[in-house]
N, CA, C and O of each residue as an XYZ file, in Angstrom:
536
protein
N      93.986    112.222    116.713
C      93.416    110.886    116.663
C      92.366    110.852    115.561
O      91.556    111.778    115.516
N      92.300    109.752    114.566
C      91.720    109.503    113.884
C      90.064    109.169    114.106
O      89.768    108.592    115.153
N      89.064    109.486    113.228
C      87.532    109.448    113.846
C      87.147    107.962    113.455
O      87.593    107.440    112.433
N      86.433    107.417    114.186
C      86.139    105.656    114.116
C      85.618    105.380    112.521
O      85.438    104.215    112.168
N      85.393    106.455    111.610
C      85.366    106.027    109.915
C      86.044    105.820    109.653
O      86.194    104.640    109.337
N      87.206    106.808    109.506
C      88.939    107.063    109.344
C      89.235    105.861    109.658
O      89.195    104.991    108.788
N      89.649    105.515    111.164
C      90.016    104.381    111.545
C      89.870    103.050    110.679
O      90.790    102.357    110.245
N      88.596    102.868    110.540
C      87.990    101.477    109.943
C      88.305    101.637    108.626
O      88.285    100.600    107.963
N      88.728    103.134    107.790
C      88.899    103.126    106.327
C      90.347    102.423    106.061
O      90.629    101.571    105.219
N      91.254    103.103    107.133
C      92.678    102.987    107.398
C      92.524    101.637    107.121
O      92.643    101.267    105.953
N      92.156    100.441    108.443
C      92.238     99.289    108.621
C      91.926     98.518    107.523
O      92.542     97.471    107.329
N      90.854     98.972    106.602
C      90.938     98.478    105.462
C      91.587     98.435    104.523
O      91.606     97.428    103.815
N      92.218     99.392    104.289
C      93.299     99.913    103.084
C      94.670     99.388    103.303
O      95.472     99.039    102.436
N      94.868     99.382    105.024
C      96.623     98.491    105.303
C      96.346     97.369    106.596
O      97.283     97.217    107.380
N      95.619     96.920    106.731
C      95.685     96.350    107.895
C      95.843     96.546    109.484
O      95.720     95.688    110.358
N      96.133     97.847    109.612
C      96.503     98.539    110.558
C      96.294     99.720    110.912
O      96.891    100.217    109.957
N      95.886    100.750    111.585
C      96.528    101.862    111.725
C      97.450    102.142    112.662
O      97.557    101.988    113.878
N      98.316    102.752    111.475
C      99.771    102.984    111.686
C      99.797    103.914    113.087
O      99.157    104.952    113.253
N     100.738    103.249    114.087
C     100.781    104.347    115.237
C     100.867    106.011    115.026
O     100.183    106.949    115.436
N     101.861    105.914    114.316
C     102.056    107.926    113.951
C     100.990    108.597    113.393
O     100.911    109.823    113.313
N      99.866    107.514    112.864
C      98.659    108.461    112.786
C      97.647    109.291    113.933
O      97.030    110.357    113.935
N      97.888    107.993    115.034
C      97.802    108.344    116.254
C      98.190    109.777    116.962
O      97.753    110.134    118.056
N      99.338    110.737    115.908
C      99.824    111.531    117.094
C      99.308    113.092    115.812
O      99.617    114.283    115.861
N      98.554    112.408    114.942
C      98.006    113.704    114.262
C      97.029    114.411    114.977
O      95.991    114.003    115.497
N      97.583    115.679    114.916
C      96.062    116.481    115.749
C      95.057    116.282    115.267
O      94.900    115.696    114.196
N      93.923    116.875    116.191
C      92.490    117.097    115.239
C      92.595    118.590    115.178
O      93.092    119.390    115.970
N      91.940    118.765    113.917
C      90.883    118.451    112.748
C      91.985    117.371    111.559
O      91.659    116.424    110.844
N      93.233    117.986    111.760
C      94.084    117.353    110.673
C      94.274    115.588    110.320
O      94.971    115.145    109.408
N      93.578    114.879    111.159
C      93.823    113.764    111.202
C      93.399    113.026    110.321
O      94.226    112.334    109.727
N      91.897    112.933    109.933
C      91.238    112.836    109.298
C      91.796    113.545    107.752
O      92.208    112.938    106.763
N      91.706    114.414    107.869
C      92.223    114.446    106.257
C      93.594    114.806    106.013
O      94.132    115.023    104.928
N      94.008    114.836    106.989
C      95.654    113.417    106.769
C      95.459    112.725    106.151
O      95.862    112.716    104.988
N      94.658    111.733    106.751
C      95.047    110.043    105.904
C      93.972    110.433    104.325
O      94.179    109.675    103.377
N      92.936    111.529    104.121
C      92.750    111.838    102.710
C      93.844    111.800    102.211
O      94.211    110.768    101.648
N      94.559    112.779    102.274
C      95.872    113.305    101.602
C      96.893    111.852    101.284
O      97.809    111.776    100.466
N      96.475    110.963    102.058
C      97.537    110.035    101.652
C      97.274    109.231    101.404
O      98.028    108.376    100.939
N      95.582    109.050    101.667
C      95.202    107.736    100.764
C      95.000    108.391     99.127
O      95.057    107.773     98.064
N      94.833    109.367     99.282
C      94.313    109.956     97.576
C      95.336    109.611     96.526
O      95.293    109.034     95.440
N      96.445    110.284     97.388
C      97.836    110.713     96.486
C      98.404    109.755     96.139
O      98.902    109.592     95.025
N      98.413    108.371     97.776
C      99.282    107.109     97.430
C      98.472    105.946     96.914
O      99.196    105.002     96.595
N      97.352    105.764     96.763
C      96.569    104.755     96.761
C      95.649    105.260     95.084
O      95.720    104.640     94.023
N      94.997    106.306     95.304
C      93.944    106.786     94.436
C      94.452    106.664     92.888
O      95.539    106.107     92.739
N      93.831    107.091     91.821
C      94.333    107.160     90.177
C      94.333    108.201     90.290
O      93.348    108.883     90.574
N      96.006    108.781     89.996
C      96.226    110.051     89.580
C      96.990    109.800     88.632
O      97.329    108.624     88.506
N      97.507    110.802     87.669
C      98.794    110.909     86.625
C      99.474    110.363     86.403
O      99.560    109.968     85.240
N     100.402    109.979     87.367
C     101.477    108.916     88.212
C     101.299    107.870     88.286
O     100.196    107.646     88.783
N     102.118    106.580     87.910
C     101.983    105.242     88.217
C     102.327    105.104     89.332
O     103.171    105.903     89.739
N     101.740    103.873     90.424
C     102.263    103.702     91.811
C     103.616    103.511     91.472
O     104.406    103.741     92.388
N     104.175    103.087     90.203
C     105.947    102.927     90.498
C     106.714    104.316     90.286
O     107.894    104.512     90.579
N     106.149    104.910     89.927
C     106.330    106.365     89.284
C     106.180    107.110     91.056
O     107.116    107.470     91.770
N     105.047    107.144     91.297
C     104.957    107.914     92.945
C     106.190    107.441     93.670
O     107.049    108.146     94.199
N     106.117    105.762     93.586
C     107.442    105.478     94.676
C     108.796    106.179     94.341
O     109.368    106.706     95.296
N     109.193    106.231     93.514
C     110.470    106.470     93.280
C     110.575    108.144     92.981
O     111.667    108.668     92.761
N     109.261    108.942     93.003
C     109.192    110.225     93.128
C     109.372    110.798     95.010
O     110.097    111.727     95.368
N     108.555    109.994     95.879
C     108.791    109.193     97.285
C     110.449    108.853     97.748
O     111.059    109.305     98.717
N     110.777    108.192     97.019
C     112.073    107.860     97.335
C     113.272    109.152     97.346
O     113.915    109.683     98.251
N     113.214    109.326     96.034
C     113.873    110.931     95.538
C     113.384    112.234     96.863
O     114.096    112.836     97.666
N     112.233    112.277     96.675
C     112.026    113.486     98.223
C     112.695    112.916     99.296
O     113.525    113.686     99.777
N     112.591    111.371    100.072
C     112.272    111.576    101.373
C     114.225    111.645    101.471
O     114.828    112.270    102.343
N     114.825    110.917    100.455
C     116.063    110.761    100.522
C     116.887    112.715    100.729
O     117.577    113.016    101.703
N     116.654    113.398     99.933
C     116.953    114.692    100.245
C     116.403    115.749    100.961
O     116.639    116.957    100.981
N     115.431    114.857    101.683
C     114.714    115.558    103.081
C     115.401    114.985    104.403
O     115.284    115.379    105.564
N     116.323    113.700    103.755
C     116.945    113.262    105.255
C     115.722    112.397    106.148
O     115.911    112.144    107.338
N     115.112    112.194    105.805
C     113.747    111.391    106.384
C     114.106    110.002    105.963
O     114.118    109.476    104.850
N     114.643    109.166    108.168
C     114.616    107.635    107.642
C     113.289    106.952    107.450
O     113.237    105.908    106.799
N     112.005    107.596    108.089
C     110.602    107.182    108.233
C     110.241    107.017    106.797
O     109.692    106.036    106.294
N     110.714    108.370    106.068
C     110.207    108.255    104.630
C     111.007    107.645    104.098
O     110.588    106.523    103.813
N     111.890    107.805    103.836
C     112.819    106.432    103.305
C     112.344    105.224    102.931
O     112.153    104.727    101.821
N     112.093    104.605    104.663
C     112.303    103.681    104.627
C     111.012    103.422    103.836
O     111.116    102.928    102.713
N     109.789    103.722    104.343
C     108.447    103.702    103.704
C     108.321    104.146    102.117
O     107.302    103.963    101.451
N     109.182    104.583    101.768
C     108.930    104.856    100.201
C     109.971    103.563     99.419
O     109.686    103.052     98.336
N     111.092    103.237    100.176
C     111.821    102.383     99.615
C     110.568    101.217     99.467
O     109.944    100.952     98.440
N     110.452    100.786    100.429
C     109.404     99.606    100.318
C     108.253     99.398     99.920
O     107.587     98.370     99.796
N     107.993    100.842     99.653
C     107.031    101.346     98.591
C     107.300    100.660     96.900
O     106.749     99.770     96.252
N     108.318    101.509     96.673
C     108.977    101.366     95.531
C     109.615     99.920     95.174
O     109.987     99.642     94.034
N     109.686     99.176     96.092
C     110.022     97.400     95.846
C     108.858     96.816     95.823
O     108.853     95.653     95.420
N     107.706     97.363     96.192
C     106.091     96.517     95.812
C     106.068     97.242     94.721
O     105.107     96.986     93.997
N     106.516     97.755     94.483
C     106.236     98.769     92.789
C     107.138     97.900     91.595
O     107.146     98.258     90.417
N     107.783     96.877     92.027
C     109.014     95.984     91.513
C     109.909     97.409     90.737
O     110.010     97.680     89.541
N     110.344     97.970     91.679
C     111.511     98.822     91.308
C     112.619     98.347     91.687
O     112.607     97.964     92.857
N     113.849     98.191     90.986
C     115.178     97.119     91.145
C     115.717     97.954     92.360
O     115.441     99.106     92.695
N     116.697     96.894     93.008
C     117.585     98.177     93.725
C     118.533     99.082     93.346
O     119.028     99.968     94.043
N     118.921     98.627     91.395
C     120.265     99.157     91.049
C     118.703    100.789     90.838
O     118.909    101.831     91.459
N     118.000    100.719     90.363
C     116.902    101.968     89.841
C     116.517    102.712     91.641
O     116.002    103.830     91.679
N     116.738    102.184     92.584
C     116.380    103.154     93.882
C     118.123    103.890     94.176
O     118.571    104.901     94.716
N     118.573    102.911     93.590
C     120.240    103.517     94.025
C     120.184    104.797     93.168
O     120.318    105.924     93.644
N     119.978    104.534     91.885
C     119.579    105.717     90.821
C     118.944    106.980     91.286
O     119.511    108.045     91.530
N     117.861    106.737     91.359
C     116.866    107.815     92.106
C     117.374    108.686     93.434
O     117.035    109.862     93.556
N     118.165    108.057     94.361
C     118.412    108.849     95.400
C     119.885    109.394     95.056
O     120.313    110.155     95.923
N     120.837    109.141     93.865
C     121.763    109.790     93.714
C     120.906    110.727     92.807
O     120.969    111.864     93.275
N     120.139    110.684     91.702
C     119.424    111.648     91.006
C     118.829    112.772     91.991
O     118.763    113.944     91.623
N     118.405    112.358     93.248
C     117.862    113.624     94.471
C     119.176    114.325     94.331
O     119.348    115.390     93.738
N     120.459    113.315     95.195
C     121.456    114.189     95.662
C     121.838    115.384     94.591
O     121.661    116.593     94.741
N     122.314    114.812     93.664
C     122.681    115.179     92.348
C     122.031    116.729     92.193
O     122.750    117.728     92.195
N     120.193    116.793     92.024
C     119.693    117.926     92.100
C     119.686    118.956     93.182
O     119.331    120.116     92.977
N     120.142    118.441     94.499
C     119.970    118.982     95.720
C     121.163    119.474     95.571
O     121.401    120.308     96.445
N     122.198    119.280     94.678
C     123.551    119.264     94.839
C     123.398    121.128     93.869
O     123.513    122.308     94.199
N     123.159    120.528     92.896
C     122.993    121.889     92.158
C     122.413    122.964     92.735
O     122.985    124.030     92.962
N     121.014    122.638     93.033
C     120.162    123.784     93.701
C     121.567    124.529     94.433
O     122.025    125.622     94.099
N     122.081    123.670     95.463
C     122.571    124.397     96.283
C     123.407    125.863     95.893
O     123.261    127.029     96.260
N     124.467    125.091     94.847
C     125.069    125.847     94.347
C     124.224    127.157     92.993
O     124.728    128.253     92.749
N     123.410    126.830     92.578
C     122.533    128.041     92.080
C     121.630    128.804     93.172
O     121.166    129.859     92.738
N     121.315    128.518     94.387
C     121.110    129.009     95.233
C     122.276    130.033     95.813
O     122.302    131.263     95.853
N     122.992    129.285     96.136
C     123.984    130.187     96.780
C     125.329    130.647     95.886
O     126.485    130.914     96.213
N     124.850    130.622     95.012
C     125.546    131.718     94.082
C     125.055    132.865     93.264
O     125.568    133.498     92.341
N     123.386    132.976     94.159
C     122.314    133.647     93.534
C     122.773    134.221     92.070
O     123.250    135.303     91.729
N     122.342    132.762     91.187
C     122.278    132.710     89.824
C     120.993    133.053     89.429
O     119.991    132.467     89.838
N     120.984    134.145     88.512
C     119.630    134.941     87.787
C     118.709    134.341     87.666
O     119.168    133.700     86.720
N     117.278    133.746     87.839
C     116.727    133.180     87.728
C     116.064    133.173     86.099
O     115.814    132.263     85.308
N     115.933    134.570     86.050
C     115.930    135.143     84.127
C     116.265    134.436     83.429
O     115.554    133.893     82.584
N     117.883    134.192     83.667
C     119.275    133.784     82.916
C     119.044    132.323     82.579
O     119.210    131.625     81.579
N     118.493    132.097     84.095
C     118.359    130.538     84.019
C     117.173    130.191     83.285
O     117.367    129.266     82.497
N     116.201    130.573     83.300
C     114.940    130.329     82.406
C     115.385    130.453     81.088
O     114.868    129.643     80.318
N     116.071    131.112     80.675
C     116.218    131.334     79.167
C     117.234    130.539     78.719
O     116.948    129.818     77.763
N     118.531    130.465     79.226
C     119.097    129.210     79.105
C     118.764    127.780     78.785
O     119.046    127.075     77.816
N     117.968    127.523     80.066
C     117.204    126.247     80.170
C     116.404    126.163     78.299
O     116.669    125.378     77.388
N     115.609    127.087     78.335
C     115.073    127.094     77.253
C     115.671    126.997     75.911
O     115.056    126.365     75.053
N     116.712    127.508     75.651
C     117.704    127.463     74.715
C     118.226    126.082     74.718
O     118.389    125.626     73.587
N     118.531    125.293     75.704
C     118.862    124.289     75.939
C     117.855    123.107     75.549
O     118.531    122.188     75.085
N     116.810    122.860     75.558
C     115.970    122.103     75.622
C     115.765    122.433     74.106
O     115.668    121.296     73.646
N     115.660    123.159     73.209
C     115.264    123.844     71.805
C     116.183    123.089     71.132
O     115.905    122.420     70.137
N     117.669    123.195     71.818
C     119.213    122.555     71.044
C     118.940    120.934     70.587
O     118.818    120.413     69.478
N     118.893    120.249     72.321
C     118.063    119.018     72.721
C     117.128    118.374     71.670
O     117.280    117.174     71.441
N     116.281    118.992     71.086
C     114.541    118.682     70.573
C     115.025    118.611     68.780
O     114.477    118.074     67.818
N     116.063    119.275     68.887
C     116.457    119.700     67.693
C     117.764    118.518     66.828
O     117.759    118.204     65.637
N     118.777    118.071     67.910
C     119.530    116.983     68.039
C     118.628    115.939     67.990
O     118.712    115.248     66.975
N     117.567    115.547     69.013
C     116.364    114.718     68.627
C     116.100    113.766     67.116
O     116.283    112.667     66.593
N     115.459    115.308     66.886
C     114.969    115.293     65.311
C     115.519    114.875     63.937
O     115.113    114.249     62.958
N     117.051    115.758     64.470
C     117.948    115.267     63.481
C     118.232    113.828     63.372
O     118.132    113.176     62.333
N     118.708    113.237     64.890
C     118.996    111.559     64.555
C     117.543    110.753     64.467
O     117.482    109.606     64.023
N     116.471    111.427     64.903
C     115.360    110.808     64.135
C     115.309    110.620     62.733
O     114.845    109.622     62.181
N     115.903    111.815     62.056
C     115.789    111.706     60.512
C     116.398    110.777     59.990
O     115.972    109.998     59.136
N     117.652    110.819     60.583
C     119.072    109.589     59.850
C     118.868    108.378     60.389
O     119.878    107.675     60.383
N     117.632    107.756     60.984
C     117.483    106.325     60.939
C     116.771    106.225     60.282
O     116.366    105.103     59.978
């Protein structure tokens, strides 16, 4: 249960506090809602449309309808289209899809670093070139 600051900070920030905050233990409760007012609310790195659809991408390949649903509607106050959330949660699958299979084909992680790197060098380099020829 949240401490009567918490509470009144909550109520300010959404109108409510949300029942499931209700079922956070203590000490964690309280800086629970830090953690999520900081990350979702606060100026960090990230644009709020940028968090949502980073939100969307996790909760979708965590299988989470709570997060889902809360990041989808996140990400539509963020005016993110629906064809760009359709995007994002095939972009999760997509990566979740791979992992799997470099996971369980315990692919070198070495191999893969240096690859990757070689790859991105090729990339930067293709770049440059059609930078030149416009």
């Amino acid at each position: 249960m949240v401490s009567t600051q918490t509470r009144h900070e909550i109520e300010m920030s959404l109108g409510q506090v949300p029942s499931w905050m209700e079922s956070l233990a203590e000490p964690a409760s309280d800086h629970s809602w830090g953690i999520f007012r900081d990350l979702s609310f606060g100026e960090t790195e990230l644009s709020p449309r940028e968090k949502a659809l980073v939100g969307v991408g996790v909760a979708a390949t965590t299988k989470c309808p709570y997060c889902v649903h809360f990041h989808k509607e996140e990400a539509r106050l963020a005016e993110v289209t629906e064809d760009e959330l359709e995007e994002v949660v095939t972009l999760a699958g997509s990566t979740q899809y791979f992992s799997t299979v470099l996971h369980g084909n315990e692919v070198n992680l070495d191999d893969f670093v240096t690859e990757t790197t070689e790859i991105v060098e090729f990339l930067k380099e293709q770049d440059a070139t059609a930078a030149g020829a416009d």
